[in-house]
C-alpha distance (Angstrom), angle and dihedral (degrees) to the residues before:
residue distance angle dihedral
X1 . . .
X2 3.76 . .
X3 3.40 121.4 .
X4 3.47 117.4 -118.7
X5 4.00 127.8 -77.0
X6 4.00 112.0 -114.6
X7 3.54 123.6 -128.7
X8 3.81 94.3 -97.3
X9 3.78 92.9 43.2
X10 4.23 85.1 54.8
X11 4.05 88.8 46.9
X12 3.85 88.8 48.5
X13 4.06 87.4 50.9
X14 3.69 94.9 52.3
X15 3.48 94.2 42.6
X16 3.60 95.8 57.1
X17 3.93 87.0 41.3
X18 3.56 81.7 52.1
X19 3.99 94.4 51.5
X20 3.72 91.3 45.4
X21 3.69 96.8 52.8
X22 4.17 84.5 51.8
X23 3.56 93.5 50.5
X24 3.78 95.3 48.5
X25 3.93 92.0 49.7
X26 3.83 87.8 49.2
X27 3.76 89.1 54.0
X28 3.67 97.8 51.9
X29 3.50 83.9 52.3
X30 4.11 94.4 64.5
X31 3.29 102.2 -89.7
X32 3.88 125.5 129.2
X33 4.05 114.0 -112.2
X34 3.99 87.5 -111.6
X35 3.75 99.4 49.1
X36 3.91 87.4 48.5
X37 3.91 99.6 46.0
X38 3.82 89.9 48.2
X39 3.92 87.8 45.9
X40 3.73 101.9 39.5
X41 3.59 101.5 96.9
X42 3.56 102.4 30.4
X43 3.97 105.7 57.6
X44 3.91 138.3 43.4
X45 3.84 104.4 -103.0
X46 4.11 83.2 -169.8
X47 4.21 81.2 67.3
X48 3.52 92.5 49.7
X49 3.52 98.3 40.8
X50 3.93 93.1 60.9
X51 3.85 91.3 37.9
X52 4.11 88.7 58.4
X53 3.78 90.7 44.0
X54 4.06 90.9 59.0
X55 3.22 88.0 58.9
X56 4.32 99.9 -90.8
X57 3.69 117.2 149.1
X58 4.11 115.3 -107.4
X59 3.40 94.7 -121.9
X60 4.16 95.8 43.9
X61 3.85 87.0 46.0
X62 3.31 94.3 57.6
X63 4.08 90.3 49.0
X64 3.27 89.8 59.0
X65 3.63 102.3 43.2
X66 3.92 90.1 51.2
């Protein structure tokens, strides 16, 4: 039996859940797997969602948004 996670180790799971859920929405947005694990945590996906769906290319919505 394994002993139980602490409280950190259980924040450091759902932040990596957290990150992994970010980088697959960024990926079904266009973007390549590396772009969108470097970019994860560092932009608003939401902003670059709506960007893409007027039309913006990925890569020039995510310029902006950064």
């Amino acid at each position: 039996m394994e002993p139980s996670a602490t409280g950190q180790q259980a924040m450091d799971r759902d932040q990596e859940a957290v990150h992994d859920w970010r980088v697959l929405q960024l990926m079904r947005l266009g973007f390549p797997g590396t772009l969108a694990e470097v970019y994860a945590d560092r932009i608003d996906w939401h902003q670059v969602a709506r960007l893409i769906r007027c039309g913006c290319p990925a890569r020039l919505a995510l310029r902006i948004v950064l």
